[in-house]
N, C-alpha and C positions, 0 to 999 in steps of 0.2 A: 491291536497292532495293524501297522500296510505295510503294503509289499512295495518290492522295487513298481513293480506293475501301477499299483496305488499311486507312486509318489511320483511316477513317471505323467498319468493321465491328471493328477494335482495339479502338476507343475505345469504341465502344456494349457490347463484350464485358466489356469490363473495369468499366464502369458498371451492367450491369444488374442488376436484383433477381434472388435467386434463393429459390426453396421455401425452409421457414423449418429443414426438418431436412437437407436439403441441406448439405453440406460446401462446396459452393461458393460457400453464401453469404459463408461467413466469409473467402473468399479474399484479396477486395481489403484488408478488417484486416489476415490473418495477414500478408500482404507489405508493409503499410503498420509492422506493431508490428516495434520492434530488438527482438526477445524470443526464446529457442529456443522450439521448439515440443516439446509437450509432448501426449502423448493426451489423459491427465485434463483438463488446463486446453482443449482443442478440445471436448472433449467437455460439459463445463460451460457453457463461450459459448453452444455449441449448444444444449444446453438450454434457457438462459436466453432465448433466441431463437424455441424452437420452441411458446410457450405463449400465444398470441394470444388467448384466452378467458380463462384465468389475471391474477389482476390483481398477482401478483408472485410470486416465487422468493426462496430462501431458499439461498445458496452457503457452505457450511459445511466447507471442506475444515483441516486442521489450519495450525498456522501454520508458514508458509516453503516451502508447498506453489501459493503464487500467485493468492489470490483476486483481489488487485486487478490480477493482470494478465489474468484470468478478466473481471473485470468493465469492462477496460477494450477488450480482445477486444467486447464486447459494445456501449459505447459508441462506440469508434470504424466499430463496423458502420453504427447508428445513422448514424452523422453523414455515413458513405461515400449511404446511402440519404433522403440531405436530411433525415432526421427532427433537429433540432438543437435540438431545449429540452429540454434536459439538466441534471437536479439532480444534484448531490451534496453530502451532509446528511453529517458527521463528527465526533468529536473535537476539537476546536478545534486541539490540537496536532496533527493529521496534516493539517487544511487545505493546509500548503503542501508537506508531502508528496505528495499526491493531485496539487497543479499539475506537480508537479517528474516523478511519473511519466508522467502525459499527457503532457507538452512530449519527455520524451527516449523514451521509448518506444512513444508514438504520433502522435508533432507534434500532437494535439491541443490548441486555443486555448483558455484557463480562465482566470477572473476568481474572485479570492478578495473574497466578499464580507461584510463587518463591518459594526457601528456607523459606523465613521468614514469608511470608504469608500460607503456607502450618505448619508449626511449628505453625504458632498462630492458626490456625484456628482447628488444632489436642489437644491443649491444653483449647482451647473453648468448647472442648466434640464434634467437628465434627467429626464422624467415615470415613466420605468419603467428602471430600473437593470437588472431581467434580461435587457432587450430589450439584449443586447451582444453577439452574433455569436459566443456562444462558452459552453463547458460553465461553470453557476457550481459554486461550492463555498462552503459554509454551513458553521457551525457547530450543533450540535444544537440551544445555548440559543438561539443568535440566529435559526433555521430558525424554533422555536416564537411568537420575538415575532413574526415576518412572516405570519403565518397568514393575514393579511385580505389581504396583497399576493399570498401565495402559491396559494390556495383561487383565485383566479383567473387564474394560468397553464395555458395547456394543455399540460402538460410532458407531452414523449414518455414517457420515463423517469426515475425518479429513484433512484438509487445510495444506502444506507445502510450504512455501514461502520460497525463495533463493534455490530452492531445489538440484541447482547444488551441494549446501555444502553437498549432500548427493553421491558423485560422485564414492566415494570409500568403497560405503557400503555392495559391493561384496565381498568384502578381510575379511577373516576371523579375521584380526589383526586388522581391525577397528571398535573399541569399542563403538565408537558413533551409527555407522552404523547398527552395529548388533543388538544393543539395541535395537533401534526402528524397525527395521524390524521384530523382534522377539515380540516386545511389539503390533505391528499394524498390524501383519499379518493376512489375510484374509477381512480386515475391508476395507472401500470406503474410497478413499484417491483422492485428488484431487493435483496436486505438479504445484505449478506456479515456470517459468525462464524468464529470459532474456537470456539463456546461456544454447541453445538447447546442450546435452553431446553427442559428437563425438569421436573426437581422443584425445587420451592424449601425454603430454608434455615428452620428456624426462627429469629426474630430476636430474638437473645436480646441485650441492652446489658449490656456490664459494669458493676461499680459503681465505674469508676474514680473516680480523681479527684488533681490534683498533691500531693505526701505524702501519699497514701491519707485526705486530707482531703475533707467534702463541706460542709462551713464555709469556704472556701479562699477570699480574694480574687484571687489569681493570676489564674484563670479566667473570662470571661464563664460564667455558668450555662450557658446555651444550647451553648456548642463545650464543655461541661466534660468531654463522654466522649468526642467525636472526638478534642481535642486529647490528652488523655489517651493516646487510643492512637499519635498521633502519637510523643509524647513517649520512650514508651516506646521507641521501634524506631530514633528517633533515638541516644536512649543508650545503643543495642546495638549501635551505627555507628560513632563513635568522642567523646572527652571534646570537639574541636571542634566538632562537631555540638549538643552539647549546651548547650556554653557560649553560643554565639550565642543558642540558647534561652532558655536560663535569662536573659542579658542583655533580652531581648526580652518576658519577662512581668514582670523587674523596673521596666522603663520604664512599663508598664502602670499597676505598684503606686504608683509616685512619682506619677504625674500622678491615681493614685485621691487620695492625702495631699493634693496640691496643691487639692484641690477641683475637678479642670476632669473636663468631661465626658468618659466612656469611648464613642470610639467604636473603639476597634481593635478589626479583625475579626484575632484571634491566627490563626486559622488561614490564614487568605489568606497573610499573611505568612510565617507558616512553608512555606507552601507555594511562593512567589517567593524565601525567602530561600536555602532548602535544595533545589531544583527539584523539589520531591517531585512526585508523581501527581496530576493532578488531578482524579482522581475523587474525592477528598474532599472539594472542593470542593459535589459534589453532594446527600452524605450532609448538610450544613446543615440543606437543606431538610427532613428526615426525624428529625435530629436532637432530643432530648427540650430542648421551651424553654421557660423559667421567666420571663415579663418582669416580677415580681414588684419594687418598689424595693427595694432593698437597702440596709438603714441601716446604715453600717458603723460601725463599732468602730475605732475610733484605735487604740489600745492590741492587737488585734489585725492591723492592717494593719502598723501599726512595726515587730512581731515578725515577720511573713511576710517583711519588706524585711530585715530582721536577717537572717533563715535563707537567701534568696535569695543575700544579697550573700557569706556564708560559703562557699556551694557556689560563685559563681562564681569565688571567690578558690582554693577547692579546687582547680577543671577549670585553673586560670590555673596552678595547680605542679605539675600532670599532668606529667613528662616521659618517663619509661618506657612504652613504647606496646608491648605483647607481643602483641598483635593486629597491629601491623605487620609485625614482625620475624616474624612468623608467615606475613606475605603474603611475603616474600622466600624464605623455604624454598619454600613453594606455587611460585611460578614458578621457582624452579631445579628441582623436583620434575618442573612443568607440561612445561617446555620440555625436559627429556630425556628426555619421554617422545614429545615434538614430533619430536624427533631420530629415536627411534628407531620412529616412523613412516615420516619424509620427509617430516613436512609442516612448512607452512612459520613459523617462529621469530613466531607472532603470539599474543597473548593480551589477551581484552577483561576488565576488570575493570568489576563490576557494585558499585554504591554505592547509597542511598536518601539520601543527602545531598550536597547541593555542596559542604560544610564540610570534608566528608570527602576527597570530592574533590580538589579543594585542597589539605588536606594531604597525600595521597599522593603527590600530583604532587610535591609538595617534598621526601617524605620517599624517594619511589622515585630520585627527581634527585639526592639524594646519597648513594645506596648503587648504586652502578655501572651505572644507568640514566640517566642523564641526555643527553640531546641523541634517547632512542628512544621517546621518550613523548607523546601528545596526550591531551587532552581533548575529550568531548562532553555538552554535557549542552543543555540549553532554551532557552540563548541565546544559548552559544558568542561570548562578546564579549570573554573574556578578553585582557590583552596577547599571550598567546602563540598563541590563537587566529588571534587578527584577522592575527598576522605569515603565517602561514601562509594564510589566506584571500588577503593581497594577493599573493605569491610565486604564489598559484594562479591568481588574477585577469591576470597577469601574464605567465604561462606558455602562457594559452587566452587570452589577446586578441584578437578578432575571429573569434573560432568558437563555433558555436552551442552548446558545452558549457555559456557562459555563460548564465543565462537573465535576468540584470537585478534579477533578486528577491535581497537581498541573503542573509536568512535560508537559504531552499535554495541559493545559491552556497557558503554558509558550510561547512552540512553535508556538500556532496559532495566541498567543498575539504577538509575535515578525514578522511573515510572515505579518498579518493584520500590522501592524506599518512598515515593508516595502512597503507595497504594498500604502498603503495610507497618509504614512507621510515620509520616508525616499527617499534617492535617490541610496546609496549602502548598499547593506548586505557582511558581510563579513564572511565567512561559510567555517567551519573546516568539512573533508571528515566524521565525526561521525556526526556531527549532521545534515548532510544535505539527509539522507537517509529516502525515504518515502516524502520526501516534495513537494512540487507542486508551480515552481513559472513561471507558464505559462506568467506570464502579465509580464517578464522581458526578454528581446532580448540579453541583451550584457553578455558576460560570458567569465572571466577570467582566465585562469590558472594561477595565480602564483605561482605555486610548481604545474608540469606538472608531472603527476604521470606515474611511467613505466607500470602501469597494462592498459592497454587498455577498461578491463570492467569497471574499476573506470573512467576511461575520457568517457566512451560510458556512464554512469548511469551521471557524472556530467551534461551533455548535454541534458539526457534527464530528469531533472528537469524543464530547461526552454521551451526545443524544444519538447515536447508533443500536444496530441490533444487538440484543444482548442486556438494555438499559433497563436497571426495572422502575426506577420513578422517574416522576416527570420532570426536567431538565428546568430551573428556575434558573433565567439571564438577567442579571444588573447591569446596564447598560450607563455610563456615565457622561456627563456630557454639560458642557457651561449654560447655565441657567441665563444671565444676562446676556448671552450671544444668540440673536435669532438664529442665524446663518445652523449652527449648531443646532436647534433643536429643531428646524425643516429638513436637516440631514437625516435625523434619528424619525420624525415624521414619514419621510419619503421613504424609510426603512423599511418601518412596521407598517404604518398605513395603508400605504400606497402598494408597497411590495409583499405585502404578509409576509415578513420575511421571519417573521418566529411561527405564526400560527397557518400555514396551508394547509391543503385537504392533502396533500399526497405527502405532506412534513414540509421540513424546512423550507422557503423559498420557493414557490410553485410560480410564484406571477416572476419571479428573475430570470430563471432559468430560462433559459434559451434566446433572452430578450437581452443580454447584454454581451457585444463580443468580447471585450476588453474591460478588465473592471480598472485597469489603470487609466484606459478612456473616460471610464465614468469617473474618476477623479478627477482628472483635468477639468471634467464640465463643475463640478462643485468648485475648484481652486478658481477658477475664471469666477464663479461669484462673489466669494470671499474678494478676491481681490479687483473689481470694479465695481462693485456695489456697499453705501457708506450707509446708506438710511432702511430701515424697516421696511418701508412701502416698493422699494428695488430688490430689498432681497424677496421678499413675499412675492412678485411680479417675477424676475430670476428663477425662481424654482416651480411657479404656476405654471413658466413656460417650460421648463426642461422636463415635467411632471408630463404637459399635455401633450409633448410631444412622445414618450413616451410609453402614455398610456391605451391610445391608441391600436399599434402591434401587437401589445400587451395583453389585452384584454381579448383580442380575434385570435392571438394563438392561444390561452389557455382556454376558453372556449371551445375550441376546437378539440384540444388535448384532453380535456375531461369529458366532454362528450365518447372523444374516442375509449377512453383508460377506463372511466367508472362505468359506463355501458355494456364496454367487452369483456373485463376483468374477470369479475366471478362467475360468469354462465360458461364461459368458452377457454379460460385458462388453470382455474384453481381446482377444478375437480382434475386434471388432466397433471398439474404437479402437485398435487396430493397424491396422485398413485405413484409418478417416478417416485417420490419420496418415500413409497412405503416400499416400493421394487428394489430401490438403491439400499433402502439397510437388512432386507431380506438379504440381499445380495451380500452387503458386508458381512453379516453374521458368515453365512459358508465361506466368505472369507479366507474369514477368520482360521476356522475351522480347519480348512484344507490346508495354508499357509503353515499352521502351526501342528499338523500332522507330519507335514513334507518336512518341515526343519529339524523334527525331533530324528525323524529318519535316516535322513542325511549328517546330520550333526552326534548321534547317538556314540560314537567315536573319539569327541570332541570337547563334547558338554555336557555339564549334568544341568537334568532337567527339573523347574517345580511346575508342576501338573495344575495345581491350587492357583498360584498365581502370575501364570502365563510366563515365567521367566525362565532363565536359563543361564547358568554361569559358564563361561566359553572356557576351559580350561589347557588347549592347545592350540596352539598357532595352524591358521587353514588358509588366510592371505593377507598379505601386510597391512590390506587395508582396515584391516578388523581386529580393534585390539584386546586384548584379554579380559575379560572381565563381566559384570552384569548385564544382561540384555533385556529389554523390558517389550512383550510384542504390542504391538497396540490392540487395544480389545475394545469394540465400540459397545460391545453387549453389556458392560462392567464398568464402573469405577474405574479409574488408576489408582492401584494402590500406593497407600504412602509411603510403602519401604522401598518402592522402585524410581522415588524420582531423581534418585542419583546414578540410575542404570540409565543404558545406551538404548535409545529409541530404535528398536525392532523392527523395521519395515519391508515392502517389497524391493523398494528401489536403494536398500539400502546394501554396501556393496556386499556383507554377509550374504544377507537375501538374495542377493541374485546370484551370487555364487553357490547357494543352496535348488534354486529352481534350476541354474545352468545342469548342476551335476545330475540333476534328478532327471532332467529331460534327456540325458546324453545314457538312461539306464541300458542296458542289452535287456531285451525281453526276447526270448524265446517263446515259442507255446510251452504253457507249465500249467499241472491241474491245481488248481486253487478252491478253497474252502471257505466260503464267506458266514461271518459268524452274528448271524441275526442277532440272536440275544445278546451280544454284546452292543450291540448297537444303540441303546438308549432310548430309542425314539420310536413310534409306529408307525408302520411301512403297508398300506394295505394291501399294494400290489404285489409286493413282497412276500406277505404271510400263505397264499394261494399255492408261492413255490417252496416252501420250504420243505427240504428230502428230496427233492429234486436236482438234475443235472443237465447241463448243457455246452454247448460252447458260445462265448462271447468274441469279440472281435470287437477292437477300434481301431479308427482313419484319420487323419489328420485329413482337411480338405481345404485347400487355400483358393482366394477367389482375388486378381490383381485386377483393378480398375481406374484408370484415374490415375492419382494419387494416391488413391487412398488402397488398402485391403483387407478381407476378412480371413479369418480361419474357423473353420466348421468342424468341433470334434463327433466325427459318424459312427454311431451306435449300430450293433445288428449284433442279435440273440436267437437262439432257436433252444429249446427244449430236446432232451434225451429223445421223446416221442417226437416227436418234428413240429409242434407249436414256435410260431415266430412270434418273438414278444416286441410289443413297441420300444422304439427309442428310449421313449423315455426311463421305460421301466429297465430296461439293463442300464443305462444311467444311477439309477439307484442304487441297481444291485453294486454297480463299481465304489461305489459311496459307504456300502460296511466293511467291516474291520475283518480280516480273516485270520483264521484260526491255525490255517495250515498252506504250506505253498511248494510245488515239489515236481521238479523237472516233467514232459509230459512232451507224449507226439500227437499232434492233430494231422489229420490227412487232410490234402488239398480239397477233398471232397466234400469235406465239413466245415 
C-alpha cells in the first residue's frame, strides 16, 4: 500500500517540469500518446522542445516517417505543462484528420474551427471562440482571414502542417502568406514538411486551351489554363471522368446562348465533382485573368455546343475499357506476388477522379471482386459507404473509438472495413491524405499523377514505419503516348522516385517548390509538342535544367546524412530510447499506485489487468464505467478494448494527481515495507531495522519561458549518517506497512 505522503510525492513527480533537452521531460507525453516509440520521432519532440530563443522549427522528416506524431509528442507536452493556447493552421482537408489524431493518440481536446462554426458560436454570445479549453484547428485560407482576431492571442504554440504551402510568403503580393506572418509573428511555431524549400521552379504556363482553341467559349478566360490542365489528366483517367466534364462546360455554353449570366466557377466544380486536390484551387489566385467583356458570336457558340454535344455522345458509346481489363491482370499480377511474400491479400488503387471511381467499383464488382471492395475518397457518403459506417457505429457503441464527428468516424469506419474485411480500397487523391494503410504492400497508380510529391505521399501511405514487406507500385500509363512514358521515365529515373537511399524520393525533395509548377511544365509539352523528336527534346531540356540543383543538393545532403548519422546520432538516441521506456515503466507504476489511492473510494480495482471500474461519480467529465490504464510494459488486453483510455492528461487523471498533490502532510512516523517491494534495492538492504528522518522540497527554477521543478531529497540516519539523494528517493518509492501521526523537531 502508500500513503497520502506516497501519492502526494507520485503525483508532484509525475507533474513536474523538466530541462527542455532532458528526456524526461517528454515522459508524461510519451505515456500519455497510444503510439510505439520510436528514436527519430523522441528525438525531433525534443528538439522542438529544446529551442526557447528559437521562435520556431522546421520538422521535415519524409512522409510515413510520423511528423504529426512528432508534433503532437510536442503539443501534448505543452498541454501536460498547462501551456494550452494551441494553434494548428492546415489544409482544409486534414483539419479533421489532425482532431481524429489528438483525440486517439493523445486524448488531446480540439475544436475545428470554420466560417460556420465561428458565426454560430459569435451568435451563441461567445466573445472569443479560441478561448474553448482546447487545441483549435484552422484552415490555412480561413487562419489568414482571422488575422485581427489572431495577432492578439497569446498562443504558446502554433503547428503548421503542409507548411511548404507557405513557400511564397516572402512576396509582398501573397495575401495568404502575409496574413499569417503578420497575424503569428513573434509567437513559437513549430512548421512540419515533407518538402524541405530549396530552389524554385521556373513558371512557365502552357498554352493550353479546350481543342487547342484560345477563341473557345467553353472556358472562363481566367481558369482557361488551370482547367485546361485539369482536363487533360481527367481524360487519361478514364471516358467517365471525362464525360461528366465535357456535360459540365456544355451547361456553361447553353446558359452562355440563353443570355443569363456566367457565373460558374468550372474549376471548383470539377474539383467537388471528381474529389480532385485542392490545391488547385489555390493556383486561381495566381492564375493569368482577362476580365475583358466578351462579345460573343452566336454562330460560334452554336458550333462549340454542336462539337461538345458529339463528344459527349462519343464517351456515352464508350464501352470497351482496355485500361480496365488492364487493372484486373495488375491485381492478379499484384497479389501473387502478395502471396509469394506472405503479405497480406490487400491492394489500394489510386484514381484523380471520383467518376473513375465509381466505375471501378462497378466494373471490379463484376469481374470476381465483388462483396472485397470499399471506397474512399472526400466525402465518403456513398450508399455503400454509409452501410458500412453504421455496421461500424454499431459494433463500437459506447466506446470511445467513437468520436461523434461523423466525417472521421466515416474514415476510420471504412480503413477498419479494409483492413479487416475487404480485399481492395479504391482512393481518390482527396481522400487519401493523412491516412495510414501500413498493413497493405500493393499500390496502384491508375491515373499516374505528374506532380512527383503526390506519387511520393501516395506511397507513403503504405510504405511507412511500421511496414513489414516491401511496398510493390504498378504504375499505369499509355504505351502509344511518348509524352506519357518520359513522364513516368523523369519519375523513376531521373528522380528515383520509388528506389532512393534515404526512401521514397531523395533526388525530388527539396528540388521542387510547387508540384503543381511541375505540372504546368509537363502540360506546356503535351500541348505544343506533336512529333516524338519535340517531345524527347521538351523533356531533355526540362530534365537538364533540372538536374543540375538536383544532383549538387543531394550530394551535399548525403554526404552530410550518411557521414554523420551513425557515429554521432544513433548511439545518442538509442539511449533517449532506452531512458524514455525505463521512464515509462515507473510511469506507469506510480500513475497507477496514485489512482488506486485516490480512487479507492470510487472504484473497484483489477490488479491483474491494470483496470478499474469507476462505480461513482467524482466529476462530470468522467463517466462511469471501465477504465483501461495504458501499460507500455504489456499487451493491451482484449477485454479492455471497450474501456475508457486511462491517461495522465485524461480529465479523471488529472483530477486524481490534482487531489493527491493538494494532500495535508504533516510530519508522521512511517514504516516502509522492504519485502513487500518485489524488487532488489542494494542501497536499501544496508538500512534495513533502521530509522531516520526524510524530508522533501519542491524547488522551482523560472527562466525564460520555459521552467523546471526540482523534487529535493535529504535523509539522515537515527546515528547521524546523511544518505544520498538518490537513495532516500528509493526509500520513498516502497510500500509501507504502517503510517501514524508523529512530531519532528525543527532541529531534525
Amino acid at each position: 500500500m502508500i500513503t497520502d505522503y506516497h501519492a502526494k510525492y507520485y503525483a508532484y513527480e509525475l507533474t513536474r517540469q523538466c530541462a527542455g533537452g532532458d528526456v524526461d521531460r517528454l515522459s508524461q507525453s510519451l505515456f500519455d500518446a497510444t503510439v510505439d516509440l520510436n528514436p527519430h520521432q523522441i528525438n525531433a519532440a525534443l528538439f522542438a522542445l529544446n529551442n526557447p530563443l528559437n521562435k520556431g522549427v522546421i520538422l521535415a522528416d519524409e512522409v510515413g516517417l510520423g511528423k504529426t506524431i512528432e508534433a503532437g509528442l510536442v503539443l501534448c507536452q505543452y498541454w501536460a505543462e498547462r501551456k494550452r493556447n494551441l494553434l494548428i493552421i492546415c489544409p482544409a482537408s486534414l483539419r479533421k484528420q489532425w482532431a481524429q489524431e489528438l483525440r486517439d493518440k493523445f486524448n488531446l481536446p480540439s475544436q475545428i474551427l470554420d466560417a460556420n462554426t465561428w458565426r454560430q458560436l459569435k451568435k451563441q454570445g461567445v466573445y472569443n471562440p479560441f478561448n474553448n479549453h482546447c487545441i483549435n484547428i484552422l484552415s490555412y485560407h480561413f487562419a489568414a482571414r482571422l488575422e485581427e482576431s489572431l495577432v492578439i492571442e497569446p498562443w504558446h504554440l502554433v503547428v503548421m502542417d503542409e507548411a511548404h504551402k507557405l513557400r511564397n510568403a516572402y512576396r509582398p503580393n501573397n495575401k495568404m502568406g502575409q496574413a499569417l506572418k503578420r497575424a503569428l509573428y513573434g509567437r513559437q511555431k513549430l512548421l512540419l514538411t515533407a518538402t524541405p524549400l530549396q530552389n524554385s521552379l521556373l513558371e512557365l504556363y502552357g498554352l493550353t486551351a479546350l481543342l487547342e482553341r484560345e477563341d473557345s467559349y467553353a472556358l472562363p478566360k481566367r481558369q482557361r489554363h488551370l482547367t485546361g490542365l485539369i482536363l487533360r489528366k481527367l481524360l487519361a483517367s478514364s471516358t467517365h471522368a471525362v464525360h461528366n466534364t465535357l456535360i459540365t462546360i456544355n451547361r456553361r455554353l447553353e446558359a452562355l446562348k440563353a443570355d443569363q449570366a456566367d457565373d460558374t466557377d468550372i474549376v471548383a466544380e470539377l474539383i467537388e465533382n471528381d474529389d480532385l486536390e485542392t490545391d488547385y484551387l489555390e493556383e486561381l489566385d495566381t492564375d493569368i485573368i482577362d476580365d475583358t467583356e466578351q462579345v460573343i458570336d452566336k454562330e460560334q457558340l452554336n458550333q462549340e455546343i454542336v462539337e461538345l454535344t458529339l463528344l459527349i455522345e462519343q464517351a456515352e458509346k464508350i464501352s470497351d475499357d482496355s485500361k480496365a481489363k488492364a487493372l484486373l491482370i495488375a491485381l492478379n499480377q499484384g497479389f501473387e506476388q502478395m502471396a509469394a511474400m506472405g503479405a497480406p491479400r490487400k491492394a489500394v488503387i489510386f484514381t484523380e477522379s471520383k467518376r473513375t471511381q465509381e466505375y471501378l467499383q462497378r466494373y471490379l464488382a463484376a469481374n470476381h471482386y465483388d462483396g472485397q471492395l470499399v471506397t474512399f475518397s472526400g466525402t465518403n457518403n456513398s450508399p455503400e459507404t454509409t452501410l458500412i459506417y453504421q455496421q461500424w457505429l454499431a459494433e463500437y457503441q459506447g466506446t470511445d473509438k467513437i468520436t461523434g464527428s461523423p466525417q472521421i468516424d466515416r474514415r476510420t469506419a471504412l480503413i477498419d472495413h479494409f483492413q479487416q474485411h475487404a480485399e481492395i480500397m479504391i482512393a481518390t487523391e482527396a481522400g487519401a491524405e493523412g491516412v495510414n494503410l501500413q498493413f497493405c504492400s500493393l499500390l496502384i497508380n491508375y491515373d499516374l499523377p505528374w506532380n512527383p510529391q503526390r506519387v511520393e505521399q501516395r506511397i507513403g501511405r503504405c510504405h511507412r514505419y511500421g511496414q513489414k514487406f516491401d511496398v510493390v507500385v504498378i504504375n499505369f500509363l499509355n504505351q502509344s503516348n511518348y509524352a506519357d512514358q518520359r513522364v513516368l521515365e523523369l519519375l523513376t529515373d531521373k528522380f528515383h522516385l520509388f528506389d532512393g537511399v534515404f526512401g521514397a524520393s531523395d533526388d525530388v525533395l527539396g528540388s521542387i517548390e510547387s508540384g503543381i509548377d511541375f505540372e504546368k511544365r509537363i502540360q506546356a509539352i503535351y500541348e505544343t509538342c506533336r512529333s516524338t523528336e519535340q517531345i524527347e527534346a521538351a523533356f531533355a531540356t526540362l530534365q537538364k535544367e533540372m538536374e543540375v540543383d538536383i544532383s549538387k543538393q543531394m550530394q551535399e545532403t548525403r554526404q552530410q546524412l550518411l557521414e554523420n548519422f551513425d557515429e554521432d546520432i544513433h548511439d545518442l538516441l538509442k539511449l533517449q530510447l532506452d531512458q524514455a521506456e525505463q521512464r515509462l515503466d515507473k510511469i506507469s507504476r506510480w500513475f497507477w499506485a496514485v489512482t488506486q489511492h485516490q480512487l479507492k473510494s470510487y472504484a473497484q480495482f483489477d490488479e491483474q489487468q491494470h483496470r478499474f471500474q469507476l462505480q461513482h461519480n467524482v466529476i462530470n467529465e468522467a463517466p462511469l464505467g471501465v477504465y483501461q490504464l495504458i501499460a507500455r510494459s504489456q499487451k493491451q488486453n482484449p477485454a479492455s478494448v471497450n474501456a475508457h483510455v486511462y491517461r495522465l492528461n485524461h480529465p479523471l487523471g488529472e483530477w486524481v494527481l490534482e487531489t493527491a498533490k493538494n494532500k495535508v502532510t504533516p510530519s508522521a512516523h512511517i514504516t516502509f515495507d522492504y519485502t513487500a517491494h518485489g524488487a532488489k534495492v542494494s542501497v536499501i538492504e544496508s538500512l534495513l531495522g533502521k530509522s531516520g528522518v526524510l524530508k522533501l522540497q519542491l524547488f522551482s527554477i523560472e527562466a525564460l519561458d520555459r521552467s523546471e521543478d526540482h523534487l529535493l531529497f535529504a535523509a539522515v540516519t537515527e546515528n547521524g549518517q546523511i544518505l544520498p539523494a538518490e537513495t532516500a528517493q528509493k526509500i520513498m518509492q516502497l510500500p509501507a506497512s504502517d503510517c501514524k501521526p508523529s512530531i519532528v523537531s525543527d532541529n531534525q
